[in-house]
N, CA, C and O atoms as a MOPAC input file, in Angstrom:
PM7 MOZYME 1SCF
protein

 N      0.83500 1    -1.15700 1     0.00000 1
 C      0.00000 1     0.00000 1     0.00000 1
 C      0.88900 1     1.23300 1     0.00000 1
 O      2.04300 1     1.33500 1     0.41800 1
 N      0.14200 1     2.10100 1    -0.53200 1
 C      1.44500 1     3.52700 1    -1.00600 1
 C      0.97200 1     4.09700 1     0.11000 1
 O     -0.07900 1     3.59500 1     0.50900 1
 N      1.47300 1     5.12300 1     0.84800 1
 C      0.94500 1     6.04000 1     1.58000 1
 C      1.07000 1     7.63100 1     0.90200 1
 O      1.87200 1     8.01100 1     0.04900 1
 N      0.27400 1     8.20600 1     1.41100 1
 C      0.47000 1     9.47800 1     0.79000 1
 C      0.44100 1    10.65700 1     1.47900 1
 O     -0.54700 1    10.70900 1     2.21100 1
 N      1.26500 1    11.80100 1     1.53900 1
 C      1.74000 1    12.39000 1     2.49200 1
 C      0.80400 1    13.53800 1     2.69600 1
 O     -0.24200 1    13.00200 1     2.33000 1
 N      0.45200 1    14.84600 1     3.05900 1
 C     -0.09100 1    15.74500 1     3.52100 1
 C      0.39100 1    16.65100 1     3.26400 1
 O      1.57100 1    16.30100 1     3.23600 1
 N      0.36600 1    17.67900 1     3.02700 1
 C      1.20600 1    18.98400 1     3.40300 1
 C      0.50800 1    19.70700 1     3.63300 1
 O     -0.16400 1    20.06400 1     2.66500 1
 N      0.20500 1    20.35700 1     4.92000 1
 C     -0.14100 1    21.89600 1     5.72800 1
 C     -0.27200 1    22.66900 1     4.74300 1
 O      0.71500 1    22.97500 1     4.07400 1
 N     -1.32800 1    23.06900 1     4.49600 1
 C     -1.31400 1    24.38600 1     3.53400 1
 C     -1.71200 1    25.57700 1     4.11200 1
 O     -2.83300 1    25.41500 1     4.59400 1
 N     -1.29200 1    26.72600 1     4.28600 1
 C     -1.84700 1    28.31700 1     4.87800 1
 C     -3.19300 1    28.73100 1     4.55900 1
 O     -3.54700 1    28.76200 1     3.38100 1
 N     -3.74200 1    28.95700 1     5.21400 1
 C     -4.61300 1    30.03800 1     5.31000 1
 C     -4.46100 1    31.35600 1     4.58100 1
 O     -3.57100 1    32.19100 1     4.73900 1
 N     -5.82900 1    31.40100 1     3.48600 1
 C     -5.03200 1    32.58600 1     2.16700 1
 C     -5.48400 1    33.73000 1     3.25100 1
 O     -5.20500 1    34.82600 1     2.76500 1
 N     -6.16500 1    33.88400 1     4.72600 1
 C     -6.77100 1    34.95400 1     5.41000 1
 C     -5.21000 1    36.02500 1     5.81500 1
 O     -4.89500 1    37.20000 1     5.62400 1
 N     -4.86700 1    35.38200 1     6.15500 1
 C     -3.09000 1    36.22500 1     6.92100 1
 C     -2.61100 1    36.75300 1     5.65900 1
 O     -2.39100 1    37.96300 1     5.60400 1
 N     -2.38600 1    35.91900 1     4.48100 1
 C     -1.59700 1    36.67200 1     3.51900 1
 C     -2.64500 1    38.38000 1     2.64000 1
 O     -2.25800 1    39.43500 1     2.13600 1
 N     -4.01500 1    37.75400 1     2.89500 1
 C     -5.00900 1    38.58600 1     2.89500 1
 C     -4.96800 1    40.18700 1     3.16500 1
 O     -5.02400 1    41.12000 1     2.36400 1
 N     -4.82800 1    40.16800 1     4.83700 1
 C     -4.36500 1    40.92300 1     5.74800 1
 C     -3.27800 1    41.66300 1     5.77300 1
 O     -3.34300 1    42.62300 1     6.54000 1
 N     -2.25100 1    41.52200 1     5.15400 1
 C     -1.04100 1    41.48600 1     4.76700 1
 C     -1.15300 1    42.06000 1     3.70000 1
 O     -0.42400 1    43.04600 1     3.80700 1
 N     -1.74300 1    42.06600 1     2.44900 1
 C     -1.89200 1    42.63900 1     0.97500 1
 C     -3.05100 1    43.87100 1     1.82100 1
 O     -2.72900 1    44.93900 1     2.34200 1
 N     -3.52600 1    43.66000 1     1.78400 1
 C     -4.54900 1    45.08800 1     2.79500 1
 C     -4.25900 1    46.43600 1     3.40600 1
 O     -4.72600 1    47.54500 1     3.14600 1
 N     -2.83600 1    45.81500 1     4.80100 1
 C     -2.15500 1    46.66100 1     5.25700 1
 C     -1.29100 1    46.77600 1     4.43600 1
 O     -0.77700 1    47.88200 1     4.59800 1
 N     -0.89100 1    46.31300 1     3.73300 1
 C      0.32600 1    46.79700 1     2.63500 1
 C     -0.21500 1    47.87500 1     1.72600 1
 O      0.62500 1    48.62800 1     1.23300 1
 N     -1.57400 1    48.08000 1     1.40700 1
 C     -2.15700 1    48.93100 1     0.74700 1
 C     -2.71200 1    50.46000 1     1.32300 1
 O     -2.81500 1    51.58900 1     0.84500 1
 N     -2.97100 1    49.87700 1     2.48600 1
 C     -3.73400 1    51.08300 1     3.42600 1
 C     -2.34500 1    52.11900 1     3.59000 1
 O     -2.38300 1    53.33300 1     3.38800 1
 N     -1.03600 1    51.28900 1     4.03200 1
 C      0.30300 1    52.05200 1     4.36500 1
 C      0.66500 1    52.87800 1     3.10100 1
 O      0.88100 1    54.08600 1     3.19900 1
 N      0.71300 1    52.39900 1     2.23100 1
 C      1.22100 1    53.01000 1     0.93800 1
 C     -0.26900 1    54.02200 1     0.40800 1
 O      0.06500 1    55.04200 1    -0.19500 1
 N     -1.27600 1    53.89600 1     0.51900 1
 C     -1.91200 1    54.98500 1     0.51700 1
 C     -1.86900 1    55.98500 1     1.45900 1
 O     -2.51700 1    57.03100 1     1.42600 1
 N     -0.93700 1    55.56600 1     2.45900 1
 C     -1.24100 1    56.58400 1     3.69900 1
 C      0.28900 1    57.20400 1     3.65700 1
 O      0.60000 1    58.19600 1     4.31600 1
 N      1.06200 1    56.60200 1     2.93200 1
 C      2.57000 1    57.39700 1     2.87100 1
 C      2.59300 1    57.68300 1     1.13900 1
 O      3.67600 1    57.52200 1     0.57500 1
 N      1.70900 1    57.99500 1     0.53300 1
 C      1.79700 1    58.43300 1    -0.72100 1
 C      2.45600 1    59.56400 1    -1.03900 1
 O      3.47400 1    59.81900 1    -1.68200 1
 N      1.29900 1    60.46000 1    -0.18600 1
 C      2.16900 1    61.95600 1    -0.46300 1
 C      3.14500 1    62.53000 1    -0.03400 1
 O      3.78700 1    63.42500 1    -0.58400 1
 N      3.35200 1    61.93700 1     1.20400 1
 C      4.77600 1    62.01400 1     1.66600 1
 C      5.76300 1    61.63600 1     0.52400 1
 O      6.29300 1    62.55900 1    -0.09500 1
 N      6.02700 1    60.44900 1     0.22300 1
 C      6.97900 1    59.81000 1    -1.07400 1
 C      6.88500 1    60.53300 1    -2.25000 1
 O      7.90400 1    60.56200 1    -2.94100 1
 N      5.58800 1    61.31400 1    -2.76900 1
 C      5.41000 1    61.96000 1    -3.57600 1
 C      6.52400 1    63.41800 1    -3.45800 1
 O      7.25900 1    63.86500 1    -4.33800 1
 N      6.33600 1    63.87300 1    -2.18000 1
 C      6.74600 1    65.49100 1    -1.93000 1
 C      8.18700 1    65.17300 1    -1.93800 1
 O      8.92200 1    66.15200 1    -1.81200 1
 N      8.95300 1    63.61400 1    -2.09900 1
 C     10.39500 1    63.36500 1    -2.00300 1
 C     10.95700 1    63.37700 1    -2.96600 1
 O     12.10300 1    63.77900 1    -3.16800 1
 N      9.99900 1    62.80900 1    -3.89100 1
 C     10.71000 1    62.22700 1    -5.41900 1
 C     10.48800 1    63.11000 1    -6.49400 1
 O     11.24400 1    63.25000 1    -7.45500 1
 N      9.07600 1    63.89500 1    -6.23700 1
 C      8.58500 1    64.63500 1    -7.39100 1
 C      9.85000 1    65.61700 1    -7.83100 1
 O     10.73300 1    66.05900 1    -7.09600 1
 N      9.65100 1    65.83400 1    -9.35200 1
 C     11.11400 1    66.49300 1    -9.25000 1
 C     10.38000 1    68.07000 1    -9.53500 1
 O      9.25600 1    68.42100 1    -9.89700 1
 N     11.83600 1    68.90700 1    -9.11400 1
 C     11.70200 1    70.17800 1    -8.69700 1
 C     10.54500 1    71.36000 1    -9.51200 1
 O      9.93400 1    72.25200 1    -8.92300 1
 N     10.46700 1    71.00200 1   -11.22000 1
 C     10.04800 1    71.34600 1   -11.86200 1
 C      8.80200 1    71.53600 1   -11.49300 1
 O      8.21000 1    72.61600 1   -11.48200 1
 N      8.23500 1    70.10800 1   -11.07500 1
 C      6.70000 1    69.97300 1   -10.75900 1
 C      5.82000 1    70.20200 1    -9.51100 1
 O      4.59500 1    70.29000 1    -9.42900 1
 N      7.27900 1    70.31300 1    -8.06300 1
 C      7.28200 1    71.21700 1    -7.01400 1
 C      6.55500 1    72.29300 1    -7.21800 1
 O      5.35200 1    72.25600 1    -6.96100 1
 N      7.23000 1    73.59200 1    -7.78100 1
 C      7.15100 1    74.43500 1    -7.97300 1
 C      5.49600 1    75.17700 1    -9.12800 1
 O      5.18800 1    76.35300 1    -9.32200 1
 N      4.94900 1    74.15000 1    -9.53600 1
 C      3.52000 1    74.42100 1   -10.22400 1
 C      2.90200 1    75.31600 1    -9.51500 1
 O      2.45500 1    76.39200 1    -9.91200 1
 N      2.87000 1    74.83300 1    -8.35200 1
 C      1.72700 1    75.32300 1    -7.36400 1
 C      2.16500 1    76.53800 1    -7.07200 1
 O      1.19800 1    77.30000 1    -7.04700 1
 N      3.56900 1    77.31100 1    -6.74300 1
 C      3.52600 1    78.85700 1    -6.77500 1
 C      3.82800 1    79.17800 1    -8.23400 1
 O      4.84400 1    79.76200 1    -8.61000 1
 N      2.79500 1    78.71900 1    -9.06000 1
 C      2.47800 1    79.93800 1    -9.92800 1
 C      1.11200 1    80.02100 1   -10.12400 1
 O      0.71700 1    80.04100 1   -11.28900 1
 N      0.34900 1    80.07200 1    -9.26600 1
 C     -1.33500 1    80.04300 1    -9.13300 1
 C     -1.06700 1    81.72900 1    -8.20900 1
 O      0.00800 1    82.04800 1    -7.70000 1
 N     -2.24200 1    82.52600 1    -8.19700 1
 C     -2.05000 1    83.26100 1    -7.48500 1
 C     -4.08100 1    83.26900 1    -7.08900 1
 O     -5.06900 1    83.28400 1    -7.82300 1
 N     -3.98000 1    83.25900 1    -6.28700 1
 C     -5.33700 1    83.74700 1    -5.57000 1
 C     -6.03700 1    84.84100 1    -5.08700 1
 O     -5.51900 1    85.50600 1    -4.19000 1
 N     -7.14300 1    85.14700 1    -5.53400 1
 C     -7.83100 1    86.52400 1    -5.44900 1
 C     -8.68200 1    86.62500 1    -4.37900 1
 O     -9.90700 1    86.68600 1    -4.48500 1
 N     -7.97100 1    86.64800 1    -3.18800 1
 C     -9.20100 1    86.50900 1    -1.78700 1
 C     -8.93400 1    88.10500 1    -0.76500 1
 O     -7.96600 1    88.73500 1    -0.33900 1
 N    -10.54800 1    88.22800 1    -0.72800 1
 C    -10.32800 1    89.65300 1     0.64700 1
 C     -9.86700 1    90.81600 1     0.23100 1
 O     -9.42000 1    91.67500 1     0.99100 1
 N     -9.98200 1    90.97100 1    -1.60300 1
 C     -9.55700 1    91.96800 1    -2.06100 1
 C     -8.03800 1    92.37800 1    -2.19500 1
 O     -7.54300 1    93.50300 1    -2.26400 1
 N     -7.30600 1    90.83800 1    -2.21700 1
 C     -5.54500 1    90.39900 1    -2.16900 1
 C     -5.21700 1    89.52000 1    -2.93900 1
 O     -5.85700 1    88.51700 1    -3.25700 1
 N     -3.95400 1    89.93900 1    -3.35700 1
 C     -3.63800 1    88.56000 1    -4.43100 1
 C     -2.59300 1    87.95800 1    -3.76600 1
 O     -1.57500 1    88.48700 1    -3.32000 1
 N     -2.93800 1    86.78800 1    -3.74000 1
 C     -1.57100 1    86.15300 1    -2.80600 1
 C     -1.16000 1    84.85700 1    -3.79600 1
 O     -1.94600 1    84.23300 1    -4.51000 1
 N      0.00200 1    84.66600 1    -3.67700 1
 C      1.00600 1    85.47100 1    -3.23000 1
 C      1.17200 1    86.93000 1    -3.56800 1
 O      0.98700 1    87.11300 1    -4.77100 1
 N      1.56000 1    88.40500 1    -2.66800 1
 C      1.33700 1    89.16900 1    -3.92400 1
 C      2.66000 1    89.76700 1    -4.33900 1
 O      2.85400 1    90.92200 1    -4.71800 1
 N      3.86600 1    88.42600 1    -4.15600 1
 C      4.87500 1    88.90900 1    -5.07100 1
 C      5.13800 1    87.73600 1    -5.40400 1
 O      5.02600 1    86.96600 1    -4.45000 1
 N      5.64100 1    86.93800 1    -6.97500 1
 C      5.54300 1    85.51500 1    -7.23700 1
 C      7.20900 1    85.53200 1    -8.17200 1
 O      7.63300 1    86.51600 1    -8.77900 1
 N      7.66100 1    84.67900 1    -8.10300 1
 C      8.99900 1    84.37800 1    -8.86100 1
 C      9.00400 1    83.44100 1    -9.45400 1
 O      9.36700 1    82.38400 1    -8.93900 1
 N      8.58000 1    83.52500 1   -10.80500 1
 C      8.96600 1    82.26600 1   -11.52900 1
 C     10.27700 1    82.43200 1   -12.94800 1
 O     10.99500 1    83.37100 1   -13.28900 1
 N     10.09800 1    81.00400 1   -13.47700 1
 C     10.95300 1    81.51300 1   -14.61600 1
 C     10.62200 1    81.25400 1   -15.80700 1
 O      9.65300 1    80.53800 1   -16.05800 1
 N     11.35400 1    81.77800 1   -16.70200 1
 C     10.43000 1    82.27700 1   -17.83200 1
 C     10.17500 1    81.21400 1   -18.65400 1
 O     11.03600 1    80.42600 1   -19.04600 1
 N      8.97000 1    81.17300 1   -18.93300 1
 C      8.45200 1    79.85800 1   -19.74700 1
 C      7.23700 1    79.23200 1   -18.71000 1
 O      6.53600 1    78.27200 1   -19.02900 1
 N      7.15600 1    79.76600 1   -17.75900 1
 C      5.92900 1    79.34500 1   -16.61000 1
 C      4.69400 1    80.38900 1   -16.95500 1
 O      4.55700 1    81.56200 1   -17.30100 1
 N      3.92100 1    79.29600 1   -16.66200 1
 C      2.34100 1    80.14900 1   -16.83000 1
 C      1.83800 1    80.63400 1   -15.50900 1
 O      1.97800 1    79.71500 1   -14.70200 1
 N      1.40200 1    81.50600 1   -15.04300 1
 C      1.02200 1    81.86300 1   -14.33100 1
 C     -1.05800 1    81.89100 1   -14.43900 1
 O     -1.66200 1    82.10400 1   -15.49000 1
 N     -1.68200 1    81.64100 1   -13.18500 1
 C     -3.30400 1    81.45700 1   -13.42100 1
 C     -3.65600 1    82.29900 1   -11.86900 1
 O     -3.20800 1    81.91000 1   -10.79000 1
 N     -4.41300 1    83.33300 1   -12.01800 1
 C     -4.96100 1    83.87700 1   -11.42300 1
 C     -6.24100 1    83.45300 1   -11.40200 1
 O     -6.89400 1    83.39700 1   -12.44400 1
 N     -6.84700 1    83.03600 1    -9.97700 1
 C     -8.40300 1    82.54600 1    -9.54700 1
 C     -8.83500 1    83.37500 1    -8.78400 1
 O     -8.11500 1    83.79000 1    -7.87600 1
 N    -10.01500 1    83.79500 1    -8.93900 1
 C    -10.85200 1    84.91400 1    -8.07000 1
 C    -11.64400 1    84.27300 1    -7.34500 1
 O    -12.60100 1    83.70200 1    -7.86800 1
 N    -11.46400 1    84.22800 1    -6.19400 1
 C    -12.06800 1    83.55800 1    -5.01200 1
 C    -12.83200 1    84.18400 1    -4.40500 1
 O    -13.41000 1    83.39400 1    -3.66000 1
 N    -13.27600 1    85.36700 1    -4.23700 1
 C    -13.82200 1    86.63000 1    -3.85200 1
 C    -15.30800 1    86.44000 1    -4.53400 1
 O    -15.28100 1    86.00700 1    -5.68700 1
 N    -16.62800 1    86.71600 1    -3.95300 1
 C    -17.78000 1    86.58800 1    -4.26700 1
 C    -18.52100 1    88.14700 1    -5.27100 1
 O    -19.69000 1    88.49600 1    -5.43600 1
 N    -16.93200 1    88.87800 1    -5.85700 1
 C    -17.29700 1    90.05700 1    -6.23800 1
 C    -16.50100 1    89.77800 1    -7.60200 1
 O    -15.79800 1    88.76800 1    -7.60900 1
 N    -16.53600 1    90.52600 1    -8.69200 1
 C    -15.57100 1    90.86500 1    -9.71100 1
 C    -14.02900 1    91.09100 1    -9.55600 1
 O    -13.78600 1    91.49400 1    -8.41800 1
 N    -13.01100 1    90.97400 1   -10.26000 1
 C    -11.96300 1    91.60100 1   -10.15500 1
 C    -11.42600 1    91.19700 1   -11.62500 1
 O    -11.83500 1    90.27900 1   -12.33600 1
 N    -10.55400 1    91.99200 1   -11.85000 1
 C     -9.75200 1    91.79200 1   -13.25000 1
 C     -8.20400 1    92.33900 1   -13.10900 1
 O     -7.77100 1    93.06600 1   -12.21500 1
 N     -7.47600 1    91.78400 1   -14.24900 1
 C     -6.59900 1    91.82100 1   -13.98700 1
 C     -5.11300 1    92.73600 1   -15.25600 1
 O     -5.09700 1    92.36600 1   -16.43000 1
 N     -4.37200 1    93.50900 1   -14.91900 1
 C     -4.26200 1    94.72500 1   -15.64600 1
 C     -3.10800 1    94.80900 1   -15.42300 1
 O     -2.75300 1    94.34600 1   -14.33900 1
 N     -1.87300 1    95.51500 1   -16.46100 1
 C     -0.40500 1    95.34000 1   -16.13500 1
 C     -0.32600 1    96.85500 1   -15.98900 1
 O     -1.27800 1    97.38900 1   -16.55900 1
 N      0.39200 1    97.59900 1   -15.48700 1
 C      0.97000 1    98.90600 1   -15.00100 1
 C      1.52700 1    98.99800 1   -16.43700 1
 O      1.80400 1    97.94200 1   -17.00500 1
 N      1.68900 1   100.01400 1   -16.98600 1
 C      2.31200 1   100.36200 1   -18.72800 1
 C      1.53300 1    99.61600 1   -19.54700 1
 O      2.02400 1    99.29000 1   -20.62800 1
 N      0.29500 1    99.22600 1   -19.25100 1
 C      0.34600 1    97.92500 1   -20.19800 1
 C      1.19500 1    97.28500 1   -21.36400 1
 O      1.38500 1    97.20800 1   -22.57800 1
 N      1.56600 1    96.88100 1   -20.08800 1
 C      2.23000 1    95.69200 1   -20.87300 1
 C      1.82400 1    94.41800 1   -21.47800 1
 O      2.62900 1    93.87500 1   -22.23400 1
 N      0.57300 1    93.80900 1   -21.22800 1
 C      0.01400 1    93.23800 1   -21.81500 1
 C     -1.36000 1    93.44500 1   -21.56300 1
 O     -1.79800 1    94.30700 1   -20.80200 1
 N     -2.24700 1    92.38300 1   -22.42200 1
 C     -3.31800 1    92.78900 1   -22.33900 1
 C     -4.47100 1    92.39800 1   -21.33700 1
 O     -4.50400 1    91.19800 1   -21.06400 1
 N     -5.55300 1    93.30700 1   -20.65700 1
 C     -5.73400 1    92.96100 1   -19.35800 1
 C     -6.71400 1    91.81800 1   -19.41700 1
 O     -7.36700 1    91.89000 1   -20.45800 1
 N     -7.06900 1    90.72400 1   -18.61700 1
 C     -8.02700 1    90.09100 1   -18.40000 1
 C     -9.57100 1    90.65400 1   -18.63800 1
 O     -9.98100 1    91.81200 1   -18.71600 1
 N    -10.11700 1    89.65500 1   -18.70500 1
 C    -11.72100 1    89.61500 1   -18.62500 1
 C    -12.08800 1    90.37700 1   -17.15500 1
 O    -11.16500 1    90.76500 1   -16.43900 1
 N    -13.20700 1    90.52300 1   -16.84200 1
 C    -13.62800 1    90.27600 1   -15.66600 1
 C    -14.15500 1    89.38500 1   -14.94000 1
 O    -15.22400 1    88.84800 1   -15.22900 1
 N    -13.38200 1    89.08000 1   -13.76900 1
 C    -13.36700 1    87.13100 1   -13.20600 1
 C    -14.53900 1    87.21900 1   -12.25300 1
 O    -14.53700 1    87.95000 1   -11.26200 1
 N    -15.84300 1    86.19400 1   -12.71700 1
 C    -16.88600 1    86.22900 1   -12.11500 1
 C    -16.10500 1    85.05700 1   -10.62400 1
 O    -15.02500 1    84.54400 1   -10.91600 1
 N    -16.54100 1    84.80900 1    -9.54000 1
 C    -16.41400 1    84.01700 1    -8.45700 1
 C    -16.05400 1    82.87700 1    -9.22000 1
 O    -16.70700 1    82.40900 1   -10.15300 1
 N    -14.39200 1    82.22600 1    -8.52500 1
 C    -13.82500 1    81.11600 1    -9.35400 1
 C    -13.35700 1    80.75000 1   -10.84300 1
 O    -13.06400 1    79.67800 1   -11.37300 1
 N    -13.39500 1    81.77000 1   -11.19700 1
 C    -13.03800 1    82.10600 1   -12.55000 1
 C    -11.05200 1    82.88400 1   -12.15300 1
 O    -10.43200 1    83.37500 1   -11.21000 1
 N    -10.76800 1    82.41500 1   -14.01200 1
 C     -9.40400 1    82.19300 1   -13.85200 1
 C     -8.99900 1    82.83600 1   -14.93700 1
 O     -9.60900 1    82.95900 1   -15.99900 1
 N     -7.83800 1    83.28900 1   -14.61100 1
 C     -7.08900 1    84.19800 1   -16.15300 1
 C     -5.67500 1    83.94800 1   -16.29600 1
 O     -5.05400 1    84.36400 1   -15.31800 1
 N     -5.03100 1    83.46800 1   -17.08500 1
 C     -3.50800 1    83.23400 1   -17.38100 1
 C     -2.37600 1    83.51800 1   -18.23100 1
 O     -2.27800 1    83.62200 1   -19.45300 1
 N     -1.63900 1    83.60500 1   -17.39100 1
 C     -0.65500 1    84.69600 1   -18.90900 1
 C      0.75400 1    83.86000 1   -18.72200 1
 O      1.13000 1    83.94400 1   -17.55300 1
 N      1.62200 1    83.09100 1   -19.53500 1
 C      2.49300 1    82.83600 1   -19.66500 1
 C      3.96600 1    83.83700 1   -20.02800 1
 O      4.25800 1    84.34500 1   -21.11100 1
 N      4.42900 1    83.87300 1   -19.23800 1
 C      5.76700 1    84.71900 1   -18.88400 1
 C      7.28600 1    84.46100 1   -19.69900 1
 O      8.08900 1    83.85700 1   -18.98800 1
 N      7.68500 1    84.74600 1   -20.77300 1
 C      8.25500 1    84.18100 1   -21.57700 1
 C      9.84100 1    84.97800 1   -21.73700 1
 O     10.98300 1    84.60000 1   -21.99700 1
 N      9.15500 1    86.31900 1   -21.41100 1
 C     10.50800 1    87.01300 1   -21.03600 1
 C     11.19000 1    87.60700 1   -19.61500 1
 O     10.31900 1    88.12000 1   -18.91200 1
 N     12.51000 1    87.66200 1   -19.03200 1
 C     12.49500 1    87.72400 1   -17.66900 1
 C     12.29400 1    88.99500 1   -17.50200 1
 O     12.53600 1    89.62800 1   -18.52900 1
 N     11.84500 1    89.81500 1   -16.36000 1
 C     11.83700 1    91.09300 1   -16.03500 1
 C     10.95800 1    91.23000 1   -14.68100 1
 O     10.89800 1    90.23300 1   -13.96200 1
 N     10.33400 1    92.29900 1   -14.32600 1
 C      9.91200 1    92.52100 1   -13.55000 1
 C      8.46500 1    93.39900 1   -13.44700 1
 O      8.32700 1    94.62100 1   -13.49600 1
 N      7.52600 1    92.43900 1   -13.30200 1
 C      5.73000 1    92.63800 1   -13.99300 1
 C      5.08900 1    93.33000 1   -12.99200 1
 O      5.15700 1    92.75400 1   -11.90700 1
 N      4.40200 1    94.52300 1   -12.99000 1
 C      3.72500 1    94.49600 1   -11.67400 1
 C      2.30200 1    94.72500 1   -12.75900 1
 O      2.11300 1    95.12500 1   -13.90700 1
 N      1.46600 1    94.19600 1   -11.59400 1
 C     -0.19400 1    94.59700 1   -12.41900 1
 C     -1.22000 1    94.91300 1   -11.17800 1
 O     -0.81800 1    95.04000 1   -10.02200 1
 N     -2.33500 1    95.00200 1   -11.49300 1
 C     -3.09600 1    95.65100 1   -10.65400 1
 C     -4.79600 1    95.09900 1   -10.92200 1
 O     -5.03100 1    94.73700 1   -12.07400 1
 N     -6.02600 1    95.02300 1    -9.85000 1
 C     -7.02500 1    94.87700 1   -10.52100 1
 C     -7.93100 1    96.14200 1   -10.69000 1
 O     -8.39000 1    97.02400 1    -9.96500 1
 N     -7.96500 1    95.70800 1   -12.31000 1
 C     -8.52300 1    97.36200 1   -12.80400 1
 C     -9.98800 1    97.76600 1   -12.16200 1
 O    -10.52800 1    98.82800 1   -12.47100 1
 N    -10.59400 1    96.81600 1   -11.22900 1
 C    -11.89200 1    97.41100 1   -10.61800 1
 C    -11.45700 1    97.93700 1    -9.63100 1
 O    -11.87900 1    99.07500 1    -9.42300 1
 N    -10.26600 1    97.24200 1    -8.43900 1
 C     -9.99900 1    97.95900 1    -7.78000 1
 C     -8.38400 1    97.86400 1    -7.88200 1
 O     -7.62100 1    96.95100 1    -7.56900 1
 N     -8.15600 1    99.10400 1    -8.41700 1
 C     -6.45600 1    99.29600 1    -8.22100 1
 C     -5.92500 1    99.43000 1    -7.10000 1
 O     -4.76600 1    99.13800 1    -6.80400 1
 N     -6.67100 1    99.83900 1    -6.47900 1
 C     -5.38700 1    99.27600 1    -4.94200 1
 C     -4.61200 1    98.19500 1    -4.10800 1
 O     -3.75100 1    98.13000 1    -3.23100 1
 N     -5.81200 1    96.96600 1    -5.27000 1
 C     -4.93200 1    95.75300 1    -5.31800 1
 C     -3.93200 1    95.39500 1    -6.32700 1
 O     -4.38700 1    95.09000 1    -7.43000 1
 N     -2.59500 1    95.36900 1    -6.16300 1
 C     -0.94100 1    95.16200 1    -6.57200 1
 C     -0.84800 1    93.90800 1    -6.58900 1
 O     -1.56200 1    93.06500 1    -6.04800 1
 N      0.17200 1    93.78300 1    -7.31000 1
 C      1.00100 1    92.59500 1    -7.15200 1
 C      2.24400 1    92.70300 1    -8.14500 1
 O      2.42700 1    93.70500 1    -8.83500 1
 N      2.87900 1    91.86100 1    -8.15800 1
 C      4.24000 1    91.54800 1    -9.23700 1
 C      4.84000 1    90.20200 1    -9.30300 1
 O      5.10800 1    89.52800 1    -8.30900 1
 N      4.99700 1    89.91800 1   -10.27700 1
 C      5.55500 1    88.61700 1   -11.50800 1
 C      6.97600 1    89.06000 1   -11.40100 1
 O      7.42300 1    89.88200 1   -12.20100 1
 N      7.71000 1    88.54600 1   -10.43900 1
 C      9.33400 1    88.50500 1   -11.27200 1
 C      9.42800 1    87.51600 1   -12.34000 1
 O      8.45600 1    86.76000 1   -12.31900 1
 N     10.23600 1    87.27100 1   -13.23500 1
 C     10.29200 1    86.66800 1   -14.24700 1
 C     12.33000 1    86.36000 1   -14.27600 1
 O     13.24500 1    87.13900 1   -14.54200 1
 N     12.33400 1    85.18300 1   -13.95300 1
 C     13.85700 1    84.64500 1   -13.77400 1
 C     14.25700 1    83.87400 1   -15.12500 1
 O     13.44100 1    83.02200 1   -15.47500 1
 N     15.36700 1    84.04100 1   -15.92100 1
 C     15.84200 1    83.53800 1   -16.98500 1
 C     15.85900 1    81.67000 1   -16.75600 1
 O     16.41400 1    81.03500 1   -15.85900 1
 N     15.15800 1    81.23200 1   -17.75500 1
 C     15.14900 1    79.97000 1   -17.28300 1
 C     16.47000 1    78.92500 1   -17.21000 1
 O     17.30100 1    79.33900 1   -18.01800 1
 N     16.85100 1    77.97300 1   -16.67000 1
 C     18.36100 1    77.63100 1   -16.50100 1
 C     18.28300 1    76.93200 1   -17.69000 1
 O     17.40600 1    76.34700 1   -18.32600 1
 N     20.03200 1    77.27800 1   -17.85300 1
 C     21.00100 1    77.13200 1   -19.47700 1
 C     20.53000 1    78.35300 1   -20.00100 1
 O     21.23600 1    78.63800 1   -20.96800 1
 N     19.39100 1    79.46700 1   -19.74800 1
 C     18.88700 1    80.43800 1   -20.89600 1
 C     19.90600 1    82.00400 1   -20.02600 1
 O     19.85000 1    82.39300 1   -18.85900 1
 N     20.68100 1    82.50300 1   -21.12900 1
 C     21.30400 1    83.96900 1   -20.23400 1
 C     20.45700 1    85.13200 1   -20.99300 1
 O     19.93900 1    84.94000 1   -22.09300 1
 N     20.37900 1    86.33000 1   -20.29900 1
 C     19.55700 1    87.13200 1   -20.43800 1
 C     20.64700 1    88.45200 1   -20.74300 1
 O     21.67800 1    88.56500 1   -20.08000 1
 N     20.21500 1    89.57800 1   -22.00100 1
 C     21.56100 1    90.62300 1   -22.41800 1
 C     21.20900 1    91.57900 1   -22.10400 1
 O     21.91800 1    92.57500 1   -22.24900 1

């Protein structure tokens, strides 16, 4: 007579448990790992948004370099628009609540603009030569 042997097999519940918390952790250290690796370029997106709250643009002095777009959002439950000192370029629409206007910055210098409903709100665009690019 042959005999025939057994072998213990696991419980798929533990390895289960295990693929689970392995998932919950890595969703829960995502953005952390994200804010490590992301590279610098894509860091930096987020200060070129500027926000229109309380009758302020914040940031309301911004440094980017040239070849970055810049997007102004009006967060404010009133109008505002948006207008360069000399005009220098041409001014925005008028931004109903959450509405957005954007101007890509292509040469370096130093931008200031204003909102033409109410000019006493300022701000300024430095504009930095982008790296490898020299400026005459």
């Amino acid at each position: 007579m042959m005999s025939t042997m057994s072998v213990p097999t696991k419980s798929p519940l533990p390895t289960m448990r295990g693929a689970i918390l392995a998932a919950a952790l890595g969703a829960a250290c995502a953005p952390l790992a994200a804010a490590c690796v992301v590279p610098g370029w894509a860091q930096t997106a987020a200060a070129s948004a500027v926000s229109i709250a309380n009758f302020t643009f914040n940031p309301k002095a911004l440094t980017v370099t040239a070849g970055t777009t810049v997007t102004w959002t009006n967060r404010d439950d009133i109008p505002h628009g948006i207008a360069w000192t000399n005009n220098a370029f041409q001014r925005s629409k008028a931004l109903d609540t959450d509405d957005g206007a954007s101007f890509t910055f292509t040469t370096p210098g130093t931008y200031q603009y204003f909102c033409y409903i109410h000019p006493n709100m300022v701000g300024t665009v430095v504009v930095q030569a982008a790296t490898g690019s020299s400026t005459k």
